[in-house]
N, C-alpha and C positions, 0 to 999 in steps of 0.2 A: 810728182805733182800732188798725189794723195800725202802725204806727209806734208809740205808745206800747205795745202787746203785744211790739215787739221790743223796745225799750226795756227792758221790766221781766224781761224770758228775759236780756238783756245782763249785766242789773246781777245776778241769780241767781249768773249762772253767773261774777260778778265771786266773786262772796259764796262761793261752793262750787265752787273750780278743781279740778281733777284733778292727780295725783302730776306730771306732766310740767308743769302749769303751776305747781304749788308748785315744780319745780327750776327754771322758766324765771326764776320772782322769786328765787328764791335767789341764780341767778347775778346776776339785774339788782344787789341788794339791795348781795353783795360787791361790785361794779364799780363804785357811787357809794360806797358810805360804808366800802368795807374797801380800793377799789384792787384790788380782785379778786383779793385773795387768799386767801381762801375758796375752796376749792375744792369742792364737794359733789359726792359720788359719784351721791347720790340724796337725796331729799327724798321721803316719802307720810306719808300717813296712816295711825292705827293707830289699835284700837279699845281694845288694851289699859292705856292711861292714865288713868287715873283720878283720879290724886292731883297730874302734871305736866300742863302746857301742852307740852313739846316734849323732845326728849331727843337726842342725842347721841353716835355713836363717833368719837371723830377718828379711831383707828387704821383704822379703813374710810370713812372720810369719808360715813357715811349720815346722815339727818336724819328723825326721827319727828316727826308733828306729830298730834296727840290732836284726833281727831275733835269733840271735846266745842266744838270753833272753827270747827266750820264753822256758818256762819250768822252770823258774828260780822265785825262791821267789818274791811274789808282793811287797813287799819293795825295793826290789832291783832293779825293773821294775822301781818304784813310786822314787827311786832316781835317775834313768838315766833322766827319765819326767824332774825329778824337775830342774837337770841339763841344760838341754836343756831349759827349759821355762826360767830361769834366763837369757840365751844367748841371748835374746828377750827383756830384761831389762839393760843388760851390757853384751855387745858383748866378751872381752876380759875376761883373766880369773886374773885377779889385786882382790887385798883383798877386794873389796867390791862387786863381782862374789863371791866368796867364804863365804864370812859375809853373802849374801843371801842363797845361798845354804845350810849352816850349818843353816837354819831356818827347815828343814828337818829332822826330831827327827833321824832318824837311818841314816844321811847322812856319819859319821864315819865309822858306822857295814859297811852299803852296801859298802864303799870303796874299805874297809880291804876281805868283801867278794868275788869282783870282782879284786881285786891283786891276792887274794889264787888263784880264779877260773885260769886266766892269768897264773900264776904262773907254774899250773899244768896240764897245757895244753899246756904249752911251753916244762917241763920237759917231758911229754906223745911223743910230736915229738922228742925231742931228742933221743930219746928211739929205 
C-alpha cells in the first residue's frame, strides 16, 4: 500500500511541478529539440491568463505558464514550454515558429488536446 501511495504523490507532483521544475523542463525541452538555444531566464506560473495557455518576453527571456494546466498531462505542459521557448528564438508565429515547434514529438496531439479541452469548456459555459 505504501509503494503504491508513493507512486500516486509521484505522478501528482509529475502532473503539478513547481516554477523551478517548470525551468528545469524548459532547459531539458530546448537541449533536445532546440539544441539548447533557448535560453529561459525563468519559467512559473500565473494566475492571470485566462484566455492563453502560455506567454512570453523574449526581451527578458521569462516564461508564464497559465495555471488553468496544472493537472493536465505532462506533454501537454512540455508543449505549451516548447511553445513559449521557441518565442525566444522567433518572436512571431511565420512557418519557421511553427517548423520549430513541430520539433516536439506530440506537438500535434497536445494541439488537438488543448482545442477539445477549449472546445468543451466553451460549450460547459454556454450551458
Amino acid at each position: 500500500m505504501r509503494r503504491m501511495l508513493d507512486r500516486l504523490a509521484a505522478k501528482e507532483q509529475r502532473r503539478r511541478p513547481s516554477d523551478a521544475e517548470l525551468l528545469e523542463r524548459a532547459t531539458d525541452l530546448s537541449n533536445r529539440y532546440l539544441d539548447g538555444r533557448a535560453k529561459p531566464a525563468s519559467v512559473r506560473w500565473v494566475e492571470n491568463q485566462q484566455h492563453r495557455w502560455g506567454s512570453c518576453t523574449p526581451d527578458h527571456g521569462t516564461i508564464r505558464i497559465s495555471t488553468r494546466l496544472r493537472g493536465m498531462p505532462a506533454w501537454v505542459v512540455d508543449y505549451v514550454i516548447m511553445h513559449e521557448l521557441v518565442h525566444l528564438i522567433v518572436p512571431s508565429h511565420g512557418p519557421r515558429f511553427w517548423a520549430l515547434v513541430d520539433h516536439y514529438p506530440r506537438a500535434e496531439r497536445a494541439r488537438g488536446f488543448l482545442e477539445g479541452f477549449s472546445m468543451a469548456m466553451n460549450c460547459q459555459m454556454e450551458e
